[in-house]
N, C-alpha and C positions, 0 to 999 in steps of 0.2 A: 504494500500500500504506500503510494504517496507522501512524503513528510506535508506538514500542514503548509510550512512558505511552500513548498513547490504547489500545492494545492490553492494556492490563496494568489500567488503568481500568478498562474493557468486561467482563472477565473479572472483577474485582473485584467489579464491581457485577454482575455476575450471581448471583457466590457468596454475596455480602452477602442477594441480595434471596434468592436459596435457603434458603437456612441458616436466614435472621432469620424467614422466609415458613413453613417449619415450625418453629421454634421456637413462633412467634405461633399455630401450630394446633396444639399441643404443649399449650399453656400455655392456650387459649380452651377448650381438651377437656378438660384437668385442674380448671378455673375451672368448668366446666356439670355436671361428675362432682361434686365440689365442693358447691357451688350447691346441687343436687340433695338429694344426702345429707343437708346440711341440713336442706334441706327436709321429708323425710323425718323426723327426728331432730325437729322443731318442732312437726308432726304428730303424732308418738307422744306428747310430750310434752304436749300436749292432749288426747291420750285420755287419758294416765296421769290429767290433772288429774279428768274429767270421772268416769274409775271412783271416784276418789275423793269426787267430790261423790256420787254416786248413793244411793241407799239404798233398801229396802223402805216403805213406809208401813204403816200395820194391814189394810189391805185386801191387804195382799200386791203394791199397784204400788209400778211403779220409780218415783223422784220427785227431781226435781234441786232444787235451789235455783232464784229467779230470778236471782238476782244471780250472776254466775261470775266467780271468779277474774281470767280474763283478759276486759278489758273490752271485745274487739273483739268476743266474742261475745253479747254487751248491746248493739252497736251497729248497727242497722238497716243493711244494705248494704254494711257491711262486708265484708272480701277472708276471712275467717274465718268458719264455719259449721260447725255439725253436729247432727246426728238421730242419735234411737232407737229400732228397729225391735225391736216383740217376733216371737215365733217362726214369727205367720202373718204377718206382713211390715205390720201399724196403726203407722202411726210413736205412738210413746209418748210423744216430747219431742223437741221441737227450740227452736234456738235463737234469741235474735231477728234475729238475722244472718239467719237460714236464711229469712227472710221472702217470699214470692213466688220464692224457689228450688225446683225443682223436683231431686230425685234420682232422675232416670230411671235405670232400668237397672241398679235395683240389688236382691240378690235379698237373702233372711237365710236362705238353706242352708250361711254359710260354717261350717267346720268349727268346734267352741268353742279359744280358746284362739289362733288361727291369724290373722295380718296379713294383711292383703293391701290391697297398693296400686293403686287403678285411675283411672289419665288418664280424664276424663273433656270431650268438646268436642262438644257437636252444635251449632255454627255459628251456634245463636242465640242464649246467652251467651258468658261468655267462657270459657276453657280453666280446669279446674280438675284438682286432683290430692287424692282420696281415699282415705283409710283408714277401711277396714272391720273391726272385730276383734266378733268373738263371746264372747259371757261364758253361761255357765249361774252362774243367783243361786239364792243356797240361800233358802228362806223357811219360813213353817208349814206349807206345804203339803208332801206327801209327794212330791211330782216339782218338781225345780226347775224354773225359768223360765228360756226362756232370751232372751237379749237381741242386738242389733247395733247397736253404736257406729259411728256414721258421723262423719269430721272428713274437711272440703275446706277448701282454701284457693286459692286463683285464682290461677291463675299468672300475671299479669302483672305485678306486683312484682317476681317471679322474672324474667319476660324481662328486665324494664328494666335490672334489678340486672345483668343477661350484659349485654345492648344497652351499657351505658354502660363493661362492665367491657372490652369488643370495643372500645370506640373509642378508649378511653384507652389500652390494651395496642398497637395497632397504630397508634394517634398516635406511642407514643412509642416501637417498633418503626420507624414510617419516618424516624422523627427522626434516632434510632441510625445505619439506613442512611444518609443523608444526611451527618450529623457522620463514619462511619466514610467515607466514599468521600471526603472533605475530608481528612479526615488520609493517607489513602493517596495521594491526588492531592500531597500536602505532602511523605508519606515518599519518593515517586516522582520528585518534582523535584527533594528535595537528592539519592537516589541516585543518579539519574540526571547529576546533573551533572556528574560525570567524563567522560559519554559526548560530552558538549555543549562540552567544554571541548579533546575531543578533536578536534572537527567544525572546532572557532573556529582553533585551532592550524592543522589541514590549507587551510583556510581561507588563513592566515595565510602558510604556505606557497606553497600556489598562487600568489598574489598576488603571490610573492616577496619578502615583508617579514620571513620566518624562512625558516634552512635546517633546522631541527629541532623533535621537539615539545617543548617545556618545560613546567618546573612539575612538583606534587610530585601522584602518581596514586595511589592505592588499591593493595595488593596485588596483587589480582584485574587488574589493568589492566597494573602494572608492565611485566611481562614481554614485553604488547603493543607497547608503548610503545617500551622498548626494542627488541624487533623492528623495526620500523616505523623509530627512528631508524637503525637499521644498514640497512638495506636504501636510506634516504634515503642514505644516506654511501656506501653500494656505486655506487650508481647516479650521484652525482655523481663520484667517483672515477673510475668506468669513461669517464663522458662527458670528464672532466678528460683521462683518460690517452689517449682517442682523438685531444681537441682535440692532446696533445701528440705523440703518435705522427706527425700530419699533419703537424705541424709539423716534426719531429726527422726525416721522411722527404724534406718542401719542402726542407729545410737542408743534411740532407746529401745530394740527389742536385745542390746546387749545383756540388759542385767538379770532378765526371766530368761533367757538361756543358757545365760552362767548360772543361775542359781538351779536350773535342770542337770546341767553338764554336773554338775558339784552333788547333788543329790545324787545322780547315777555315779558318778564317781565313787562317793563315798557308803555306799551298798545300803542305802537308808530304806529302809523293810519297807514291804510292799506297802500294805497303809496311807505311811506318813509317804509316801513317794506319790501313791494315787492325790494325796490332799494339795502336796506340794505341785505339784502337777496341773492341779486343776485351776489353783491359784495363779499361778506363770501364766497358763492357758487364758485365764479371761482376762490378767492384765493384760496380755499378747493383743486378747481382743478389742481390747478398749482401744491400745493403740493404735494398732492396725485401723480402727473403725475412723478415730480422731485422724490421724495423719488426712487418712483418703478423703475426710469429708474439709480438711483444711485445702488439701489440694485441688479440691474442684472446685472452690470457689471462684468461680470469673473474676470478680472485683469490676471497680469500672472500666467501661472500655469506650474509646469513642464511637459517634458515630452513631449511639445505641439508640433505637425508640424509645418513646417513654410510655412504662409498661401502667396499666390500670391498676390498681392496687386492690380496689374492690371486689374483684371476680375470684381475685386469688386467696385473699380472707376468707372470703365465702366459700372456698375450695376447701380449704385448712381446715374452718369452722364444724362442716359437716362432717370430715374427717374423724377429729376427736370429739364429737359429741355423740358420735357410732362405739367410739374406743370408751368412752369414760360414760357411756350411757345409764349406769347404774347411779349414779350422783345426782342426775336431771338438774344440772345446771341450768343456769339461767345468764345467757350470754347476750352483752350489749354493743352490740357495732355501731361505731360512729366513724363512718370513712365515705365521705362525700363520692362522684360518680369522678368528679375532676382531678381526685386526688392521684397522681402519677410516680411508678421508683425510673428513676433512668440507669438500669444498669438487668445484669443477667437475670430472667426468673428462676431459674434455679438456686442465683442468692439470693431472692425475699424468702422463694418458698423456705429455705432453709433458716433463715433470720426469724421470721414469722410464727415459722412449725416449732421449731426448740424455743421459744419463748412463751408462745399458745399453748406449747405441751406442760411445759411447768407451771403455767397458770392452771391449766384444766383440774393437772397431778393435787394440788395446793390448796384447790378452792374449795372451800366450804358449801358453798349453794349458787354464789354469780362470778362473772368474772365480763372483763370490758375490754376492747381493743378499739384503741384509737390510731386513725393515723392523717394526716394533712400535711402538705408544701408552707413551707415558711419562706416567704421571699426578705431580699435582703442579704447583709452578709460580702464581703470582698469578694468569695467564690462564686455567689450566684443564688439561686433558689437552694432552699436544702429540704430535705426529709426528716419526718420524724414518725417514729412509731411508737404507740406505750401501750402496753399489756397489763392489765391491773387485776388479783382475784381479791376474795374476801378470808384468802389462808391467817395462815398464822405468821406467816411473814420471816423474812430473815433476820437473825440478830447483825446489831452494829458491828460486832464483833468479826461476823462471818460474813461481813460484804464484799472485802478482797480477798477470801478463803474461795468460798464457790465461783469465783469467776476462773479458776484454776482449772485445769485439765483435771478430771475423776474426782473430784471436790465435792462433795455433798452439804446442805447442811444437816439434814436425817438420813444416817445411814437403813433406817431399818425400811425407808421407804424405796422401792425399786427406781433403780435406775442408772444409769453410768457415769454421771457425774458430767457429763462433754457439753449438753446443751449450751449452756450460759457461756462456755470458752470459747466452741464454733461458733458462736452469734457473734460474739466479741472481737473475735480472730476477722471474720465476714466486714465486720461493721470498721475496723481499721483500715482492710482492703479502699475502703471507699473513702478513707480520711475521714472515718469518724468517730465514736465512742459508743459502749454501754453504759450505762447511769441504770443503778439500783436503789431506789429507796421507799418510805413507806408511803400505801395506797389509802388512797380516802377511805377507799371500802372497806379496810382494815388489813388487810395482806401485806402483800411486795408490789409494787408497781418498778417495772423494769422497761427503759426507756431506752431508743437507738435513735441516736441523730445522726445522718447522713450531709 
């Protein structure tokens, strides 16, 4: 395909050659209309002269001067001529121009008083253009005379005078096009040069000699740009946080397989080996559970929709009021239809679910989810969600304890402890916090601002 200047060239010089291509038959048709007229108009003006010389003599003929005014028709072969036909068509006077000219084809029935212009070309001289005008002359006699002015002039003068005025008009017509397709190939390179500098950057990146595009972009580009650096910064982020997920999950599953290894080592009866076993086994599971659910968090990315938050509470909600159905909660949502997350559904759902779930676990008879856009703020709009039950709530004591990976504040109640840490871990993803403190309702109200 095409680069876009060569694209934008192409087009260019198409419109150029259009445009300029009928202007130049614009202007060649206006120049021959022109021309013409003229001509016409230099024509009459030699008959004027020519009624002027004429006169009666005493015999009652017409009689010119020899000598006329305009000297081209004193001049033998000259592009200038003309006759005068009396009423039965005897030419009466012609000029010396008119020499070995013949004027075929011409009648003297035109009407008195009346022009008339006729092309005149039969192929064995050259083209000429004729004015014929009729005069009745008053004299002694009781009926006037009446006469036919004839004035030609050859038209090749005229062509030559278009011929040359055509080549100079569309010399300096393709010139135009030429100088204009330079300057747009010139205006096309410096615009285009953001695009080239953005190519050199990706470029630059690939290679891995930058992690981002730099430098100062056009308007029109800015917000590209920006995109594009955020998405470069999602994507290293997300690869950073997998490199460390693997690693944070190689690290911690060292100490429940040393403590297995050590058990079998040291021939600890069956028993204690089954119990020791089972205990390694479900920390295993915990962390195994924790890493993977740390690692799928998206976090933000750009670029992203902005998701409905409402359809997906209502997802949640029915969820755990299927699981916790023997309680017959009494659950109150207050989450407008406008309210939007802008980032992964798979991180509300998970923000949402582990937070909804502890509330469900905790609550005595009701519980509440709230959520709405806070506008404002250096960063822009923010999110906020708060989960409230009517439990017993967390001690002050235990509010940085259970934000902890396997943290309980009631061990004797089920559960792995990860909820409130995946919510936390999720809700930093997006540059934000958990906030845990006490609910009107009487509980824990546990708050994520995004």
């Amino acid at each position: 395909m095409r680069s876009l200047r060569t694209r934008l060239l192409l087009v260019s010089a198409v419109v150029l050659a259009g445009f300029l291509g009928l202007t130049g038959l614009a202007l060649d048709r206006a120049f021959s209309v022109s021309a013409e007229s003229a001509l016409r108009e230099r024509l009459q003006g030699h008959l004027y002269a020519l009624l002027a010389a004429a006169d009666l003599n005493a015999q009652n003929q017409l009689e010119l001067p020899v000598e006329l005014p305009e000297p081209r028709f004193n001049l033998i072969g000259s592009a200038l001529m003309a006759e005068v036909r009396d009423a039965a068509g005897a030419t009466v006077w012609r000029s010396r121009s008119a020499l070995g000219t013949k004027f075929e084809g011409l009648t003297s029935g035109a009407p008195p008083g009346e022009r008339v212009f006729t092309p005149l070309d039969d192929g064995k001289s050259a083209a000429r253009l004729m004015l014929s005008f009729a005069t009745r002359w008053e004299g002694s006699e009781p009926q006037p005379r009446v006469y036919v002015f004839h004035v030609a002039e050859r038209l090749d003068e005229h062509q030559a005078q278009i011929r040359q005025f055509r080549r100079g008009l569309f010399g300096w017509l393709a010139a135009a096009t030429v100088l204009l397709l330079v300057v747009q190939a010139m205006i096309l390179r410096w615009g285009l040069a953001p695009l080239r500098r953005v190519a050199q950057d990706l470029s630059e990146i690939e290679a891995g000699r930058a992690h981002a595009l730099t430098g100062r972009y056009p308007t029109e580009l800015q917000a590209l740009i920006d995109n594009l650096n955020a998405l470069l910064a999602n994507t290293r982020a997300h690869l950073q946080r997998y490199r460390d997920t693997l690693g944070n999950l190689a690290h911690s599953l060292k100490t429940p397989l040393a403590v297995l290894r050590g058990s079998v080592e040291a021939k600890t009866p069956v028993e204690e080996l089954r119990t020791v076993a089972q205990e390694q086994l479900q920390n295993m599971n915990e962390i195994v559970e924790y890493q993977l659910q740390r690692a799928a968090a998206a976090g933000r990315t750009a670029l992203s929709a902005p998701l409905p938050v409402a359809p997906v509470a209502r997802k949640i909600v029915a969820a755990l009021e299927k699981v916790y159905a023997a309680k017959s909660l009494r659950v109150e949502t207050a989450i407008a239809a406008d309210v939007m997350f802008r980032g992964d559904e798979g991180d509300l759902l998970e923000i949402l679910g582990n937070i909804a779930d502890n509330a469900f676990k905790w609550a005595h008879s009701c519980a509440r989810i709230e959520a709405r856009n806070e506008t404002g703020g250096p960063s822009g709009p923010r999110f906020l969600l708060r989960v409230e039950d009517d439990g017993p709530g967390i001690p002050d004591d235990q509010l940085q304890r259970v934000r902890a990976r396997g943290a309980r504040a009631d061990a004797t109640t089920p559960g792995h402890g990860l909820g409130l840490a995946v919510a936390q871990e999720i809700a930093e993803l997006y540059g934000g916090g958990l906030i845990i403190s006490r609910s009107s309702l009487g509980g824990a109200a546990v708050e994520v601002r995004l």
